[in-house]
BAKOL-491740 format. One record per residue (C-alpha): residue number from 1; residue in one letter; x, y, z. Coordinates in Angstrom, 2 decimals. Layout:
REM BAKOL-491740
+-----+--------+---------+---------+---------+
! num ! residu !       u !       v !       w !
+-----+--------+---------+---------+---------+
! NUM !      A !       X !       Y !       Z !
...
+-----+--------+---------+---------+---------+
This chain:
REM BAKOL-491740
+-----+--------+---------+---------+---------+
! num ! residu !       u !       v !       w !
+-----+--------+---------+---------+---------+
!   1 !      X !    2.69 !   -6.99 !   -0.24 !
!   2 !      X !    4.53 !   -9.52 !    2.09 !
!   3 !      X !    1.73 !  -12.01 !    1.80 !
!   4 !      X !    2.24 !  -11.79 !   -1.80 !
!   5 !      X !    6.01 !  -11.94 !   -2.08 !
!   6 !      X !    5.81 !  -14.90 !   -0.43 !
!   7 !      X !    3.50 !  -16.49 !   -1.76 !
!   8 !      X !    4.95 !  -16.30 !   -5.23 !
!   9 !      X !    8.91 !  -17.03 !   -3.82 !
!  10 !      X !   10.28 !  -19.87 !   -5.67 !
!  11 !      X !    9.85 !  -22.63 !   -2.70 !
!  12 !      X !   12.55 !  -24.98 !   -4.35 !
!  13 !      X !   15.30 !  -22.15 !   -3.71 !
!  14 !      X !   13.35 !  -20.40 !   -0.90 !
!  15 !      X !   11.99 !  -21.83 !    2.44 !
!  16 !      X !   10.52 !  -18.29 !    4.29 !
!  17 !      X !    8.95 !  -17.98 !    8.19 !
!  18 !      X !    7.23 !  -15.09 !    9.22 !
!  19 !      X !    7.81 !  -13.92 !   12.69 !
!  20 !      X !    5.20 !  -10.99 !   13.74 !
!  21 !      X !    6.14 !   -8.94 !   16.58 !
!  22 !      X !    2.91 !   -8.21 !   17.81 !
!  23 !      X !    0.14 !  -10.76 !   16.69 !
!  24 !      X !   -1.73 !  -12.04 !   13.75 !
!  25 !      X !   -2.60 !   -9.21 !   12.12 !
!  26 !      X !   -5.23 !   -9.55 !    8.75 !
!  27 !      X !   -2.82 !  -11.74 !    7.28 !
!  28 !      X !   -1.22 !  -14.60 !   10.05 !
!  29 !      X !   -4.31 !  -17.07 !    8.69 !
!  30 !      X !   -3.64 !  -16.33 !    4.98 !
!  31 !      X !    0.23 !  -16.82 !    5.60 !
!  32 !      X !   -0.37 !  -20.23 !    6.84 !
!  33 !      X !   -2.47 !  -21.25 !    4.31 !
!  34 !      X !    0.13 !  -20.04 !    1.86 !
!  35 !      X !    2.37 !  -22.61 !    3.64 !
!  36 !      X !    4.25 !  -20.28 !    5.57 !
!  37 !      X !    4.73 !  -20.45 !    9.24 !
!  38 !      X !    4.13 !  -17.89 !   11.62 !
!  39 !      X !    4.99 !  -17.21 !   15.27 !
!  40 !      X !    3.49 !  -14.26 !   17.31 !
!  41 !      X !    6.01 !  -12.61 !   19.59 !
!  42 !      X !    2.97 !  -10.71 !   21.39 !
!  43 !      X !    4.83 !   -7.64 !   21.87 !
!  44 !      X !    3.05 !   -4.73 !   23.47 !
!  45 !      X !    3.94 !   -1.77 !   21.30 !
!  46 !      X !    3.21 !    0.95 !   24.34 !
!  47 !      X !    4.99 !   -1.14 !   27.01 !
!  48 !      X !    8.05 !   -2.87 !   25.00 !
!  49 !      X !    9.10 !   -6.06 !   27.28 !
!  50 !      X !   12.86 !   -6.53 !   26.56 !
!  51 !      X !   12.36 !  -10.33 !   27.54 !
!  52 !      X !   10.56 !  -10.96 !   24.72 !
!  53 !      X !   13.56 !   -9.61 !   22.81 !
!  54 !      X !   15.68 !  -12.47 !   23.67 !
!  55 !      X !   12.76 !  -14.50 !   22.86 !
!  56 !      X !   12.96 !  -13.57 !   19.87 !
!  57 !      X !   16.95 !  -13.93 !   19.69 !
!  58 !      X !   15.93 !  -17.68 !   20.83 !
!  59 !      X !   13.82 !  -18.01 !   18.01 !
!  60 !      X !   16.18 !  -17.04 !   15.49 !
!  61 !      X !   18.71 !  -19.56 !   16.76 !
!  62 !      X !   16.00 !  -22.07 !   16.52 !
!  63 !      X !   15.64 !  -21.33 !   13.04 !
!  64 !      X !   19.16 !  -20.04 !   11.45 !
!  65 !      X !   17.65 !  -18.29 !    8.93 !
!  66 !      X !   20.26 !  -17.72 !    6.25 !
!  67 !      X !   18.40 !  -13.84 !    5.78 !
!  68 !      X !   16.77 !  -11.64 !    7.95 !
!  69 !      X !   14.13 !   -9.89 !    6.10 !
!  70 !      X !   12.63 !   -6.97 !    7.94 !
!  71 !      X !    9.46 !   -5.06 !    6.92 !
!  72 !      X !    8.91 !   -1.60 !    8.73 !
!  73 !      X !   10.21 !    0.97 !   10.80 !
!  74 !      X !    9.50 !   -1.20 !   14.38 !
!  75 !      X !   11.08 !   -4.40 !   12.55 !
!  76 !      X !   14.00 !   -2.69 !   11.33 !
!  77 !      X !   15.10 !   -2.15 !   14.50 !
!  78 !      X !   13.89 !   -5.05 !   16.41 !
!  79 !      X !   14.91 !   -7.49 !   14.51 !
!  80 !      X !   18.22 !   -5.49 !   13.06 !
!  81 !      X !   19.39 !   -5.92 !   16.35 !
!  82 !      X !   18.43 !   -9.11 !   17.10 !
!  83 !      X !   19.44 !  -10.47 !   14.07 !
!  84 !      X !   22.95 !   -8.90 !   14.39 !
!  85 !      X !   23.26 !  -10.26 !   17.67 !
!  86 !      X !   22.72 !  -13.01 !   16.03 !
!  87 !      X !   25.05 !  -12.94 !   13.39 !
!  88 !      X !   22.63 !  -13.10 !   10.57 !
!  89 !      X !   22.91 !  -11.10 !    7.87 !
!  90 !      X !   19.70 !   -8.20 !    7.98 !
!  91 !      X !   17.69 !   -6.59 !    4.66 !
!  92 !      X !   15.77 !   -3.73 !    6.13 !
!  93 !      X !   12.47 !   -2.75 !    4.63 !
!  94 !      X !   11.50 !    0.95 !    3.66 !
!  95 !      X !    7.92 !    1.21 !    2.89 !
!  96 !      X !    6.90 !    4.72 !    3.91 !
!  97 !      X !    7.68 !    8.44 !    2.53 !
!  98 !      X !    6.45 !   10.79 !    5.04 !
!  99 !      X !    7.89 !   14.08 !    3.89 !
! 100 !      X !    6.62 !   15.90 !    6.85 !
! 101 !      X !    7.82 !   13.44 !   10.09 !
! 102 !      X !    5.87 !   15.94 !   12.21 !
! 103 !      X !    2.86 !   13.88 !   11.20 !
! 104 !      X !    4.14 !   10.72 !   12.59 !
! 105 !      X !    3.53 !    9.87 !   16.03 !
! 106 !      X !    6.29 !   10.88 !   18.51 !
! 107 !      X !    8.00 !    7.08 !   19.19 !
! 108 !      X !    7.92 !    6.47 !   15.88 !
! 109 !      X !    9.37 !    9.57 !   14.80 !
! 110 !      X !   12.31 !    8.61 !   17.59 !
! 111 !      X !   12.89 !    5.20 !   15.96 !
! 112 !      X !   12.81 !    6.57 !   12.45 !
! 113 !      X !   16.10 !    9.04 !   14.29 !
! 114 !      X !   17.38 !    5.78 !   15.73 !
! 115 !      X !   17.33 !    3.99 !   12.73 !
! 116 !      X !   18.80 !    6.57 !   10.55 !
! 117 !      X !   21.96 !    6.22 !   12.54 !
! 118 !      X !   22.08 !    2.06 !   12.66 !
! 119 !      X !   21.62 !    2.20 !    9.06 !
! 120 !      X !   25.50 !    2.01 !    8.35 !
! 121 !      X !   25.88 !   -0.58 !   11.12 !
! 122 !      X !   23.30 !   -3.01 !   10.78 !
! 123 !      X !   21.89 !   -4.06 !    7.46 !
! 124 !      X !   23.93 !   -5.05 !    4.80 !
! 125 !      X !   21.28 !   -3.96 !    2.30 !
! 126 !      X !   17.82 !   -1.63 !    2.44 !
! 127 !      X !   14.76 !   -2.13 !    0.35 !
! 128 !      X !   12.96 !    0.60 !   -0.22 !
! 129 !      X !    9.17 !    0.47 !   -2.17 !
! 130 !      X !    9.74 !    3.53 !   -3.73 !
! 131 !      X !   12.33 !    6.52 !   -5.81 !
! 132 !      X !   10.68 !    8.96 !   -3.01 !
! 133 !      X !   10.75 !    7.13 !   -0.13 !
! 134 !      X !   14.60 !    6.16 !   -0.37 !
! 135 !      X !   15.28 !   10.20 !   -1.04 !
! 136 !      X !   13.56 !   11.08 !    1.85 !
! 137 !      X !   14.84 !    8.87 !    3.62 !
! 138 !      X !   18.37 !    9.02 !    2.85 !
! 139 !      X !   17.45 !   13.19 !    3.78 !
! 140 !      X !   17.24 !   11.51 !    7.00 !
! 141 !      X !   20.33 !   10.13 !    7.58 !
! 142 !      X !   19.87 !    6.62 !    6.47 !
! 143 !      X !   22.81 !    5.55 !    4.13 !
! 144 !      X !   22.54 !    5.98 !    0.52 !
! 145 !      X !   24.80 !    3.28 !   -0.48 !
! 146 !      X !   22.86 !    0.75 !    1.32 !
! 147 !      X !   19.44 !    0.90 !   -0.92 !
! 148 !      X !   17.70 !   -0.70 !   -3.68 !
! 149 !      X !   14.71 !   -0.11 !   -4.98 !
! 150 !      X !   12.29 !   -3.15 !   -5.65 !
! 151 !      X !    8.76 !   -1.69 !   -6.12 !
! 152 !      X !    5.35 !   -3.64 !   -5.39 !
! 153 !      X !    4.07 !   -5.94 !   -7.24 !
! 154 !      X !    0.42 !   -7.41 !   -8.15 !
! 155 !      X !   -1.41 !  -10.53 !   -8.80 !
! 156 !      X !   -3.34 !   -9.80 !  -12.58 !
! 157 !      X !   -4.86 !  -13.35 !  -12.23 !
! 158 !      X !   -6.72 !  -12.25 !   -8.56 !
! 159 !      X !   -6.79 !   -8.17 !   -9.44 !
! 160 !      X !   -8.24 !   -8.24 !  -13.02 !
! 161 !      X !  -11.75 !   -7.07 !  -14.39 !
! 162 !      X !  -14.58 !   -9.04 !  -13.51 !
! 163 !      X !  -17.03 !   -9.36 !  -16.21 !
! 164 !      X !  -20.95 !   -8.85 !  -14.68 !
! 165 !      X !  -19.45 !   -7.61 !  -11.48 !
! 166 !      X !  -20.27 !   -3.84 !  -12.40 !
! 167 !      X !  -24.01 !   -4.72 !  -12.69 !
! 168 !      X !  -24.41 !   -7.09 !   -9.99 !
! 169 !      X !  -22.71 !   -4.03 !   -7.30 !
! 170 !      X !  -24.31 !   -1.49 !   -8.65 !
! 171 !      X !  -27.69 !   -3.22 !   -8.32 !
! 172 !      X !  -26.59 !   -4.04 !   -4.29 !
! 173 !      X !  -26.14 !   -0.66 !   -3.99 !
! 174 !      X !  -29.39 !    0.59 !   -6.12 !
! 175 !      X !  -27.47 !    2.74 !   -8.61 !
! 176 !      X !  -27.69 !    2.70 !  -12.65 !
! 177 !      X !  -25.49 !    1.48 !  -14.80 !
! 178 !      X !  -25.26 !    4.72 !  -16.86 !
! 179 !      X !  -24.87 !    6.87 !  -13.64 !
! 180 !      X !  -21.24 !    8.03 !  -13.00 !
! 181 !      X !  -19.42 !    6.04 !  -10.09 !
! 182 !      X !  -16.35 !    7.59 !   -7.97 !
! 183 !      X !  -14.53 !    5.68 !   -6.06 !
! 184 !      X !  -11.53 !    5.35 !   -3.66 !
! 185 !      X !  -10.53 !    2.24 !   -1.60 !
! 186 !      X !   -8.47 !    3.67 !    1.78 !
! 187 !      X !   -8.63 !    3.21 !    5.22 !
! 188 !      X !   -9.92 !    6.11 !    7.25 !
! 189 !      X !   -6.56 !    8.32 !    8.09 !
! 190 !      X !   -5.66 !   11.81 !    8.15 !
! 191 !      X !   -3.04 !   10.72 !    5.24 !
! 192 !      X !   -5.88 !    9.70 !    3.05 !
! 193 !      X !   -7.43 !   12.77 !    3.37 !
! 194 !      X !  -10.59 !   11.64 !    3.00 !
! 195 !      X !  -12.06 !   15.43 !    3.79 !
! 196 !      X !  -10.32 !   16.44 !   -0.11 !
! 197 !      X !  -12.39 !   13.73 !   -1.47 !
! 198 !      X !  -15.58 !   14.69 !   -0.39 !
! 199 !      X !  -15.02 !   18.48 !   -0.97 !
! 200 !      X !  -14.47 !   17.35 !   -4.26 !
! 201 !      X !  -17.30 !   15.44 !   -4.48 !
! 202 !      X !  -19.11 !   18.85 !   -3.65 !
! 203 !      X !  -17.51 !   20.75 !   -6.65 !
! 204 !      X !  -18.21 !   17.79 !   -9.00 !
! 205 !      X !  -21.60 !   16.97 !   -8.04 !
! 206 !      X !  -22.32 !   20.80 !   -9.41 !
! 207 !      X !  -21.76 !   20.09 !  -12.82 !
! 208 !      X !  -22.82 !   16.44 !  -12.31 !
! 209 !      X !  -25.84 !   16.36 !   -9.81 !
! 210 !      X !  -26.80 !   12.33 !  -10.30 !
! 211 !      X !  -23.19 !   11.35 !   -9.71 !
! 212 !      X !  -22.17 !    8.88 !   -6.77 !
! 213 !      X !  -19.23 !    8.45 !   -5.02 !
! 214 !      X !  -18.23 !    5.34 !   -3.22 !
! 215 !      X !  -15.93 !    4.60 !   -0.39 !
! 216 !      X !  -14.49 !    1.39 !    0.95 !
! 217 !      X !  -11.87 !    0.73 !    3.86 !
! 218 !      X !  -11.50 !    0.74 !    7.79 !
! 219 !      X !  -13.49 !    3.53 !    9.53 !
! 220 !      X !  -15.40 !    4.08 !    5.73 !
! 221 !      X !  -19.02 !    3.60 !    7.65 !
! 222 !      X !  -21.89 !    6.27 !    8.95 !
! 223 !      X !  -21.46 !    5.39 !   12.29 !
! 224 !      X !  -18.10 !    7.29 !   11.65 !
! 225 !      X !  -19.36 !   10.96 !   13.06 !
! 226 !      X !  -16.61 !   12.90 !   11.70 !
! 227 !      X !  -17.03 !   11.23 !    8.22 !
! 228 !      X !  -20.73 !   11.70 !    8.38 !
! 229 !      X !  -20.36 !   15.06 !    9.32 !
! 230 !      X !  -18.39 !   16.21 !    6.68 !
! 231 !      X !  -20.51 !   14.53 !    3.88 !
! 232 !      X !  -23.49 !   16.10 !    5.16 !
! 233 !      X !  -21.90 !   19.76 !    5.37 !
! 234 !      X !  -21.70 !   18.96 !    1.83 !
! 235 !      X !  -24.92 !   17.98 !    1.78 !
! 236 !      X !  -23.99 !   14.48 !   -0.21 !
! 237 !      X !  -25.27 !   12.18 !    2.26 !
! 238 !      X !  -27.63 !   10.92 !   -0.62 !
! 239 !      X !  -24.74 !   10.31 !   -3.09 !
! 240 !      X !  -22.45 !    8.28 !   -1.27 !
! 241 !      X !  -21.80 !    4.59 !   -0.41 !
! 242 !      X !  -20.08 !    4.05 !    2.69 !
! 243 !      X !  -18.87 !   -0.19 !    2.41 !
! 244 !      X !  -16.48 !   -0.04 !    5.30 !
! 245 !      X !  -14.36 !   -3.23 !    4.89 !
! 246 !      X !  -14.13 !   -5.41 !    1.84 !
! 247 !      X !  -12.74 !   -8.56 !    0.34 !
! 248 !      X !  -14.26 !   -8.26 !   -2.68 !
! 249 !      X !  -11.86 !   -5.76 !   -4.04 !
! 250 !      X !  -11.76 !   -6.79 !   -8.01 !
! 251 !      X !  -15.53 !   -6.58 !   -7.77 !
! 252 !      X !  -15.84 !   -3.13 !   -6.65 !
! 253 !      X !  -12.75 !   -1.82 !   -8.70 !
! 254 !      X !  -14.86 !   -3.32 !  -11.86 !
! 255 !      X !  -17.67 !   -1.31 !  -10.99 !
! 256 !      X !  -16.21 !    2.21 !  -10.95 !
! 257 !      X !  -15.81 !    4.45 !  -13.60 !
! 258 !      X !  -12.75 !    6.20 !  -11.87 !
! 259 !      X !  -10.91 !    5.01 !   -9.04 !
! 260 !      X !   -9.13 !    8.09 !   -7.22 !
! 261 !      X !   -6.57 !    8.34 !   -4.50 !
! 262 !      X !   -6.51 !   11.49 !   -2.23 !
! 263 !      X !   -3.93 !   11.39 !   -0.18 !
! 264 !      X !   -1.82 !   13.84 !    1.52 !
! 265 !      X !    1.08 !   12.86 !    2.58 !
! 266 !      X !    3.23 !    9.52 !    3.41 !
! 267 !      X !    2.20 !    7.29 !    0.54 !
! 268 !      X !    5.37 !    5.16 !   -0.60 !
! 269 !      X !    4.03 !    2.96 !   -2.80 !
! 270 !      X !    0.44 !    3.14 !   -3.05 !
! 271 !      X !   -1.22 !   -0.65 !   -3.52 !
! 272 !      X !   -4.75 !    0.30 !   -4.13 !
! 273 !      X !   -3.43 !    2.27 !   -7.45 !
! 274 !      X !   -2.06 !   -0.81 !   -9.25 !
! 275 !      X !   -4.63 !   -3.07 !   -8.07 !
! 276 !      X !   -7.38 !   -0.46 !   -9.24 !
! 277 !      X !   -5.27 !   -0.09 !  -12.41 !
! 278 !      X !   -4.85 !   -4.11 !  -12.64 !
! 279 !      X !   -8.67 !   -4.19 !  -12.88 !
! 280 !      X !   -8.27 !   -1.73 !  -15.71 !
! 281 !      X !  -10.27 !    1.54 !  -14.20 !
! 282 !      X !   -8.42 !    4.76 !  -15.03 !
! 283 !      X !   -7.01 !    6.50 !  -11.60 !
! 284 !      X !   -6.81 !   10.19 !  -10.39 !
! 285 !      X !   -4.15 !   10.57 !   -7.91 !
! 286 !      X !   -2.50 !   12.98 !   -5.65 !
! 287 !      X !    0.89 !   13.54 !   -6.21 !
! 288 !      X !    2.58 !   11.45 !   -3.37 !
! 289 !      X !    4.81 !    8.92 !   -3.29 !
! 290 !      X !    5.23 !    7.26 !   -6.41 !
! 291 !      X !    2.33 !    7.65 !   -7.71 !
! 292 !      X !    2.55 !    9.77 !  -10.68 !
! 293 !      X !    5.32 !    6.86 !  -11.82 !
! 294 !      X !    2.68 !    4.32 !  -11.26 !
! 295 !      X !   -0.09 !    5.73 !  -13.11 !
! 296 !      X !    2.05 !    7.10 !  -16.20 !
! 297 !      X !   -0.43 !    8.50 !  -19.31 !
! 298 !      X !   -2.57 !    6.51 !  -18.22 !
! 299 !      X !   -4.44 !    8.76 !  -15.36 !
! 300 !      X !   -3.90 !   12.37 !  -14.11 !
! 301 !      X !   -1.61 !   13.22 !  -10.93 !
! 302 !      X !   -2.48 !   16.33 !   -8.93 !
! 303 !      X !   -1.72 !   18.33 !   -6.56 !
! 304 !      X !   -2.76 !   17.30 !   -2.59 !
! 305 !      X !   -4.96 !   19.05 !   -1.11 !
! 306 !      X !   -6.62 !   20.71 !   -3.17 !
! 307 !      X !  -10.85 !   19.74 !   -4.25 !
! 308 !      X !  -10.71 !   22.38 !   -7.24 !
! 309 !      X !   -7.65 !   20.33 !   -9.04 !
! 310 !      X !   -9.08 !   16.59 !   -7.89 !
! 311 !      X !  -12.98 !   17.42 !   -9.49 !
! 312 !      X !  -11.25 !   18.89 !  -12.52 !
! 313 !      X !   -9.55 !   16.09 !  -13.68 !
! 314 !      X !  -12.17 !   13.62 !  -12.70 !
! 315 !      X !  -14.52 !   16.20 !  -15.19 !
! 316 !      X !  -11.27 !   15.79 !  -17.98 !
! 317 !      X !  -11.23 !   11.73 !  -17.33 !
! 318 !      X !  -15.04 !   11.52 !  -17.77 !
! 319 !      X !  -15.30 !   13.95 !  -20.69 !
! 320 !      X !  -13.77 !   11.11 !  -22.86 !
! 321 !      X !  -16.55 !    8.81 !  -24.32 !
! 322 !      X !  -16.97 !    5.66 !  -22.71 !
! 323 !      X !  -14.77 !    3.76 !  -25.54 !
! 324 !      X !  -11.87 !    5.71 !  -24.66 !
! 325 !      X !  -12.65 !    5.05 !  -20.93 !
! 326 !      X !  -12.53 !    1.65 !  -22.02 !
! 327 !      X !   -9.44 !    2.02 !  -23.93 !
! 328 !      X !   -7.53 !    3.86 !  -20.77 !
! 329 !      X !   -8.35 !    1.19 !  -18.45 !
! 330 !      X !   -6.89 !   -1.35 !  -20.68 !
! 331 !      X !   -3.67 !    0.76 !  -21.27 !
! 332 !      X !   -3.88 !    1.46 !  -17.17 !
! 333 !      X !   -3.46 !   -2.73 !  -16.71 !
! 334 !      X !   -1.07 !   -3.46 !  -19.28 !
! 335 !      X !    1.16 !   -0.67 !  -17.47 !
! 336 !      X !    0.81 !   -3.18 !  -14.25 !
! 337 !      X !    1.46 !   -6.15 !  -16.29 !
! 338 !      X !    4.57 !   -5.10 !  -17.58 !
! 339 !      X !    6.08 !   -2.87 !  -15.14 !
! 340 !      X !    4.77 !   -4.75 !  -11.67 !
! 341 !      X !    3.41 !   -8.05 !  -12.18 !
! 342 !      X !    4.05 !  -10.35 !   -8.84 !
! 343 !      X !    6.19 !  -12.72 !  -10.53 !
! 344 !      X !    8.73 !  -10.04 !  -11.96 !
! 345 !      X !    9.05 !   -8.21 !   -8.45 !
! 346 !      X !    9.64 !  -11.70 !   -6.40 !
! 347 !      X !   12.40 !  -12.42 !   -9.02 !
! 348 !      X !   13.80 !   -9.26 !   -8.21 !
! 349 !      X !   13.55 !  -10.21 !   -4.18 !
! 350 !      X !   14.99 !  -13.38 !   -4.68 !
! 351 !      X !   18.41 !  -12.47 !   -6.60 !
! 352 !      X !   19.14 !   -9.99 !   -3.87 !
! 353 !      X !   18.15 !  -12.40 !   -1.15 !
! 354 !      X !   20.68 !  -15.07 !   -3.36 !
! 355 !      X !   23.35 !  -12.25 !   -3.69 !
! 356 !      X !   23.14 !  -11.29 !    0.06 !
! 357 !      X !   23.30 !  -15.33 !    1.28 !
! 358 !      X !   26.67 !  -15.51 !   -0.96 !
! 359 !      X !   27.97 !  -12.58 !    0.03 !
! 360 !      X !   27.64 !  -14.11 !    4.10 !
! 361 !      X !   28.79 !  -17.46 !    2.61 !
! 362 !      X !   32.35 !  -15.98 !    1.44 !
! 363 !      X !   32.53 !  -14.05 !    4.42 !
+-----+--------+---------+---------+---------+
């Protein structure tokens, strides 16, 4: 989502720099390309070095940015601090809604406690992605006066249906074009409890033996044991794709007849819904984050959790004749168009980054 923001910033009023505190990341190539330059600050995230903090306090002198932009939890605080050391006037960034913090690792459970409390000190405004994530996080302790929410937005000329794309997948992966394909794009993580999927799968594939179900992300590969395992207690091995990482996103969104997301918990603002929707496939979703405001009428939210509830309204979605299919995806992107197009959310970005420069200016 940052890549995108900033790629679509108006440059004439806008001139952003990306530092990373870590490294490059999937995205430090793509930024420059974009035009946008990036240093690495190389932290180690185990072993913090505080002299790479006033590195970083260097840097920002170097650059006098008139805003501080931060992204996540570890950047809130980082560069909060730094940047009102600095004097520079800091937008936090809220992008995650774990209900349950127990799920979160331990130091980042500590900052999340840390940051809570420098919430009315530090930034003069907070962004969050989502309606749930700034409740829960106001539940917290973070202050409610401080937030706005500006939600994600997509690219419908990059995330849009590609027209032979269903065929030309489907043959790579030796399945027929009249046979039902399930999908879900998400990394491999116990919050996109992948295990509800499959189980799923298993009720689904009763009523529907020639069905396949397809899985993309991080960790989505055989050589994953506990993955494997699972599928083949189901005894699905034979029905599903395993595709690991992909670029070709638009492609394999085209050629799914339902896109689904299964998560359990901490889902904000869940990308691969709008970009699935943007390529006009109907979604099933788990109600987290949200998700249910993203996918409106035109999909079906359930509960987490639960196999029965995700394979029945994947039956209810597929029930519908293949027009209608047709018809929901279309309804699915114009919902994306004209709720979270790019172009409207970086306007939204760039009159509070505007508001927030004038606001320092008077001061």
């Amino acid at each position: 989502m940052l890549y995108r923001l900033l790629s679509t910033l108006d440059r004439e009023q806008f001139a952003p720099s990306v530092i990373s505190l870590t490294g490059d990341g999937p995205f430090g190539g793509k930024l420059r390309k974009a035009g946008v330059p990036v240093r690495l600050l190389g932290m180690n995230t185990r072993m913090p070095n505080p002299i790479l903090f006033f590195k970083l306090l260097g840097w920002l002198q170097e650059i006098r940015p008139d805003i501080i932009q931060t992204w996540m939890y570890h950047a809130d605080l980082v560069g909060g601090l730094a940047g009102r050391l600095a004097g520079i006037p800091v937008i936090w960034g809220i992008r995650n809604s774990t209900t349950d913090f127990q799920r979160t690792r331990k130091r980042t459970r500590l900052i999340i406690r840390v940051c809570a409390f420098l919430s009315h000190l530090i930034p003069v405004k907070i962004v969050s992605c989502s309606e749930k994530a700034r409740q829960i996080h106001v539940d917290a302790g973070y202050a409610l006066e401080k937030f706005v929410i500006i939600p994600n937005g997509f690219d419908l000329s990059h995330f849009k249906p590609e027209f032979g794309a269903s065929k030309v997948i489907r043959r790579q992966l030796g399945i027929d074009p009249s046979v039902t394909l399930i999908g879900m794009a998400a990394r491999f993580d116990p919050q996109k409890d992948h295990v509800t999927f499959i189980r799923a799968a298993r009720v689904f594939h009763q009523n529907f033996p020639h069905a396949r179900f397809l899985l993309c992300g991080e960790g989505l590969v055989w050589e994953n044991t506990p993955l494997a395992a699972e599928i083949d207690a189901c005894g699905l091995r034979s029905r599903f794709h395993l595709l690991g990482h992909r670029e070709d996103m638009s492609s394999l969104f085209t050629a799914l007849d339902l896109h689904t997301l299964s998560s359990a918990y901490g889902e904000a603002f869940p990308n691969v819904l709008g970009e699935a929707m943007a390529c006009g496939v109907p979604c099933v979703t788990t109600d987290v984050g949200d998700a249910a405001e993203i996918v409106g009428d035109t999909g079906i939210v359930v509960p987490p959790g639960s196999p029965q509830a995700l394979a029945q309204a994947w039956e209810q979605i597929l029930s519908l004749s293949a027009q209608e299919r047709v018809r929901l995806g279309e309804r699915a992107r114009e919902r994306i168009r004209s709720r979270y197009q790019i172009q409207q959310v970086a306007r939204r970005y760039e009159s509070l980054y505007l508001k927030v420069a004038q606001i320092n200016e008077q001061v």
